[in-house]
C-alpha positions in Angstrom: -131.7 19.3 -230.1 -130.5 20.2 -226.8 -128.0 17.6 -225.0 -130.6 17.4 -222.4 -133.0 17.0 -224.7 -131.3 13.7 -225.9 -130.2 12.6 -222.5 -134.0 12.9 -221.2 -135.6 10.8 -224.0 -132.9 8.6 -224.2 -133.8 7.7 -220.3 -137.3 7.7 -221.4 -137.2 5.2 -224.0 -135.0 3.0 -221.6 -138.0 3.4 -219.1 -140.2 1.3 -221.2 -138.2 -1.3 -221.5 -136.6 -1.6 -217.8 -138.6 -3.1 -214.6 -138.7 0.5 -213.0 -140.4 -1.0 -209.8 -137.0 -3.3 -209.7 -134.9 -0.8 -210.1 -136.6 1.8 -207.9 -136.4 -0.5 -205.3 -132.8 -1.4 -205.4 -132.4 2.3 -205.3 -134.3 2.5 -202.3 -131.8 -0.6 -200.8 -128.6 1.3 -201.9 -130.0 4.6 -199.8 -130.0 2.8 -196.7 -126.9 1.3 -197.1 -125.6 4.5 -197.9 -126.8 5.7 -194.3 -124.4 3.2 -193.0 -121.7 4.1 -194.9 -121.8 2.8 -198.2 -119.6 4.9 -200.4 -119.3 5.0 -204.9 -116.8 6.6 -206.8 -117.2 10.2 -208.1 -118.2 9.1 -211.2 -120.3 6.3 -211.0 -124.2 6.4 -210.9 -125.5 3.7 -209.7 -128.8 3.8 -211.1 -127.5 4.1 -214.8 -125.6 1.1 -214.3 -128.9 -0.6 -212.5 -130.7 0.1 -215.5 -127.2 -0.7 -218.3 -127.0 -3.9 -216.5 -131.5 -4.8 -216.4 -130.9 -4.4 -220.7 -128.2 -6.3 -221.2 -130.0 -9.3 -218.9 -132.4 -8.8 -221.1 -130.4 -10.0 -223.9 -128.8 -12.5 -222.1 -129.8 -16.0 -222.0 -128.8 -19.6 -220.2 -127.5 -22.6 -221.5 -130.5 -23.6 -222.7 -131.1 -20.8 -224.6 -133.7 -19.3 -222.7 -133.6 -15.5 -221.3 -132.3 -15.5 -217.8 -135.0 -12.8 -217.1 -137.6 -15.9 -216.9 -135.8 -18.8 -215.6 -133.7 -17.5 -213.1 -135.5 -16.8 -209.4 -135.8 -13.1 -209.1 -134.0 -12.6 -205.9 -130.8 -13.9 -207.5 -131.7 -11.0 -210.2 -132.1 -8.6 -207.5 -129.0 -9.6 -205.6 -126.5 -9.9 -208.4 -127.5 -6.3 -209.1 -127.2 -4.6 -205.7 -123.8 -6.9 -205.5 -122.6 -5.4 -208.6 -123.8 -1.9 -207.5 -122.2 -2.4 -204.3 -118.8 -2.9 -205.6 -119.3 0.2 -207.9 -118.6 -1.8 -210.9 -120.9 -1.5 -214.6 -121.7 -4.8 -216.8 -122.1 -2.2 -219.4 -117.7 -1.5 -218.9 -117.6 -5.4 -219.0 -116.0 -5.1 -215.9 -118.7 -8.0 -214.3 -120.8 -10.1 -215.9 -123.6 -12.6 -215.7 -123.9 -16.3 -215.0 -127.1 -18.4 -214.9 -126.7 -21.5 -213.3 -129.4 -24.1 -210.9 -131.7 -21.2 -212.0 -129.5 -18.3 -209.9 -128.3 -15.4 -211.5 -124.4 -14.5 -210.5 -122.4 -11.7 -210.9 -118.8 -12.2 -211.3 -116.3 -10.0 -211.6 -113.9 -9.6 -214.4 -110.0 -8.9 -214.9 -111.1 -5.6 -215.1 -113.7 -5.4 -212.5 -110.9 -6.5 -210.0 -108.6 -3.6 -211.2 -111.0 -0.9 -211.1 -111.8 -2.5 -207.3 -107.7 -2.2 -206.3 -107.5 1.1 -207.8 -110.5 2.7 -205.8 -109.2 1.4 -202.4 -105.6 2.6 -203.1 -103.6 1.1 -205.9 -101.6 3.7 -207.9 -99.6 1.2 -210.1 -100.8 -2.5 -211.1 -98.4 -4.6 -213.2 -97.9 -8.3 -214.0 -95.0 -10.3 -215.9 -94.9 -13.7 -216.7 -91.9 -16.3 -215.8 -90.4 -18.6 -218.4 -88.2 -21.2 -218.3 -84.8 -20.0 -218.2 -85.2 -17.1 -216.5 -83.9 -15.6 -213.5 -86.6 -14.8 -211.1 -85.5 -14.0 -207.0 -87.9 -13.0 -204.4 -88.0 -13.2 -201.0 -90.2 -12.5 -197.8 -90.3 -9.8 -195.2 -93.1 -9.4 -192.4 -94.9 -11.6 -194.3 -94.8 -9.8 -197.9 -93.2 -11.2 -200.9 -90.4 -8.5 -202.1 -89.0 -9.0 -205.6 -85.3 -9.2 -205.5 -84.7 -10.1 -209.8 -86.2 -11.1 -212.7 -83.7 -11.7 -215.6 -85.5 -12.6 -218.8 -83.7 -13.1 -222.3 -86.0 -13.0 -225.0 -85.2 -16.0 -226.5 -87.0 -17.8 -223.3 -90.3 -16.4 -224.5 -92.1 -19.9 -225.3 -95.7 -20.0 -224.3 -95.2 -24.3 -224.0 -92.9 -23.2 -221.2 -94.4 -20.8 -218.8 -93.8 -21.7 -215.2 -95.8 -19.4 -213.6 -96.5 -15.0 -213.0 -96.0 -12.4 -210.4 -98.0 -9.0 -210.3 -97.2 -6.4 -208.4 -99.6 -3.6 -206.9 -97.6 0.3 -205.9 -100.2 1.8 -203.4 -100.6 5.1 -202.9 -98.7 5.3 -199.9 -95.5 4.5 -201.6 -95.7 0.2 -200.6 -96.2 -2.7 -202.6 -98.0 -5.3 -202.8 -96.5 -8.6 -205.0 -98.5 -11.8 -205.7 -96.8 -15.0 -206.9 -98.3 -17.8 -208.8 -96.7 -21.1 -210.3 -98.4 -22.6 -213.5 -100.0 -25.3 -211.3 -101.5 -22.7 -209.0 -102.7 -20.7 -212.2 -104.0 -24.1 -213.7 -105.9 -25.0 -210.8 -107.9 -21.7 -211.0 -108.6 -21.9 -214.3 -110.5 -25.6 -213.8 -112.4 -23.6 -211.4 -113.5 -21.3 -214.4 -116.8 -21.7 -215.9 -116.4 -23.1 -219.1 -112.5 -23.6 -219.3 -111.4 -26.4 -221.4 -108.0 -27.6 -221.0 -105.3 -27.3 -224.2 -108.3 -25.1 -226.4 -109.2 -21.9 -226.6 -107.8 -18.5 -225.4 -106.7 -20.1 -222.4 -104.1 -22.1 -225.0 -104.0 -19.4 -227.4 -103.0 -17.1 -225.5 -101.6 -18.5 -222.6 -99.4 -15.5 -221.8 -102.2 -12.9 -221.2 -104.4 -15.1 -219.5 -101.3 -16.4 -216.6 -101.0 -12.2 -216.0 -105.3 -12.1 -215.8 -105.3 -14.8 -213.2 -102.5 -13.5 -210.9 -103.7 -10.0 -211.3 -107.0 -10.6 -210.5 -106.1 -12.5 -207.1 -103.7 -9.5 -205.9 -106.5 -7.1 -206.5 -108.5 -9.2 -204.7 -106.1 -9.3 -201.7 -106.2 -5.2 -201.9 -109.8 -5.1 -201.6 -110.0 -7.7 -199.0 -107.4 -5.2 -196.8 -108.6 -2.0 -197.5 -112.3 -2.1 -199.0 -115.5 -1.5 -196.8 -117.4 -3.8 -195.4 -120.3 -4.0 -198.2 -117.6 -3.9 -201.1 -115.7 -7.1 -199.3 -119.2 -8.8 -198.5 -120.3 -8.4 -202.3 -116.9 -9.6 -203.8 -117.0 -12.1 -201.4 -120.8 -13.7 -202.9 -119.4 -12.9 -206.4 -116.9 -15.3 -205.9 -118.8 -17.8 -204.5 -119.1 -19.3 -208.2 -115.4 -20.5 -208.1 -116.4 -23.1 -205.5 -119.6 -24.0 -207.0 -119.9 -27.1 -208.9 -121.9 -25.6 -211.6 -122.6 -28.7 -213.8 -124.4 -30.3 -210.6 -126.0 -27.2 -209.5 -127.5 -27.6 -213.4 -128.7 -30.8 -213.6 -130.2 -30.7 -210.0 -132.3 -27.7 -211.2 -133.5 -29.7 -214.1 -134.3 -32.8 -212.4 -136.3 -30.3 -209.9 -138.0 -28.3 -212.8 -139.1 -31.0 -215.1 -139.2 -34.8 -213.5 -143.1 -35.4 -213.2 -143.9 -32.1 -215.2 -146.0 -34.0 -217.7 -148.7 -36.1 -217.4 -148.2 -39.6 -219.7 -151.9 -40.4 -219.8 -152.4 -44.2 -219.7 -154.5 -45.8 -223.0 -157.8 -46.8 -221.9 -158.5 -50.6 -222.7 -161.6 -50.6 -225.2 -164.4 -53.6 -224.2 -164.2 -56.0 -226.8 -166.4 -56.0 -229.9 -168.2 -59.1 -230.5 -168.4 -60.3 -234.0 -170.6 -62.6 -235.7 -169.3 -65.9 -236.9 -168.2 -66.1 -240.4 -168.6 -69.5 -242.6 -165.7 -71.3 -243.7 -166.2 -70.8 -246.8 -166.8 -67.0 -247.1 -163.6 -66.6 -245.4 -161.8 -68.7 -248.4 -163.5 -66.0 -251.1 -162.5 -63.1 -248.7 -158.9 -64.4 -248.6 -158.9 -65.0 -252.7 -160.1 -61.4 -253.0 -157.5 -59.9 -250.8 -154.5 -61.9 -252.1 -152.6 -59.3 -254.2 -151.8 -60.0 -257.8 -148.3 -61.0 -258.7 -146.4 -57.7 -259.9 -144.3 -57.1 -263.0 -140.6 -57.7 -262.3 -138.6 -54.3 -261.9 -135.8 -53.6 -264.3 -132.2 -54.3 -262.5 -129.4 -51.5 -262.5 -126.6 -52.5 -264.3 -123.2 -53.2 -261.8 -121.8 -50.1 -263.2 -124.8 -48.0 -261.8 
């Protein structure tokens, strides 16, 4: 079979499972922005990462376990995927990914959404380092630009207990750079914004060193897009970040108490009229307690104490 051949009914077994009518009208959105000047990279199509993106929502559910296809309003499904179109980015590369929350679907972008951002609007080199204790680190500032001066590190210093913070910096193409600077408190701080971060567990304390380079190269690229992106990429990031600020947990349980206070009816018992019962004797009542007295019942073997 032709490559064609497989590429065509590959597309048209994805067509049966993918809300064409969504996706052709997203399509129709990105058209006209396109008229105003919205621009993708060479290789990126955005209607195979419309419909990458549809399946893996598919697949993906909320906290409670329930597919975000149902319980999340279906504007925020349509918006999180022209944002993530927009920015030219594919869930499918992991480079964004999906957060239900208050019954909103959010795209947010990833380390390496933010990378492949800085590198389409000019970065040519992107590299981070962390900072121990003990090392010699020198920078200093010139029209407003950090410029690294030193950064002495013996190898002995390497101690993930005593990180004290990260730099990254970003060569453009032009030939200048870009450096961001982050202490640990600064990196910590953005981290509690996280969803789902918990403090001293997981990769965040397992691997402490990777994730302090993550954060502070994820906020330079975001600095490079903010100065040389257009104005639909900046306007997208801008709504995918809106998550950091969010509190999520309250978001949660105000969407709850919305959804389901009241949403079931506790039907009250219905009183009965009373029954009126002939009077019984005195003395029928005595045989109808002898009658239902229950005999006396044989005693029951005892364990032993050592049972």
């Amino acid at each position: 079979m032709a490559k064609q051949e497989v590429a065509t009914t590959a597309n048209q077994q994805a067509a049966l499972i993918v809300n064409n009518a969504l996706i052709d009208g997203l399509n129709a959105q990105l058209k006209q922005k396109q008229e105003y000047g919205l621009t993708f990279p060479a290789d990126y199509n955005p209607t195979n990462a419309l419909m990458g993106a549809y399946l893996i929502l598919k697949e993906t559910k909320d906290r409670n376990g329930k597919e975000v296809l149902s319980t999340c309003s279906q504007a925020s499904i349509a918006n999180s995927l022209m944002d993530m179109v927009t920015m030219g980015l594919s869930m499918q590369k992991r480079q964004c990914y999906p957060i239900a929350y208050g019954g909103k679907l959010q795209c947010q972008v990833s380390y390496h959404g933010h990378k492949a951002m800085a590198h389409r609007y000019g970065a040519k080199d992107i590299n981070a380092e962390v900072i121990y204790e003990g090392d010699t680190f020198k920078y200093h500032i010139e029209n407003g630009r950090k410029i690294l001066d030193e950064h002495k590190q013996d190898f002995e210093n390497i101690d993930l207990s005593k990180i004290k913070g990260a730099y990254c910096i970003v060569i453009l193409a032009d030939g200048s750079t870009y450096m961001e600077v982050m202490n640990i408190n600064q990196i910590k701080t953005a981290w509690k914004k996280g969803y789902g971060y918990k403090e001293n567990s997981g990769t965040h304390a397992e691997f402490t060193d990777m994730m302090v380079k993550k954060t502070v190269t994820s906020r330079a690229c975001k600095q490079i897009v903010q100065q040389y992106g257009d104005v639909f990429a900046i306007e997208a990031a801008d709504k995918a970040e809106d998550i950091d600020s969010a509190d999520v947990v309250a978001e949660n349980v105000a969407y709850d108490v919305q959804s389901y206070a009241n949403a079931q009816e506790f039907p009250m018992q219905e009183e009965s009229d009373p029954v009126e019962q002939d009077e019984v004797p005195a003395d029928e009542l005595e045989v109808q307690a002898q009658q239902t007295e229950p005999e006396p019942s044989s005693p029951q073997p005892q364990n032993p104490d050592w049972a």
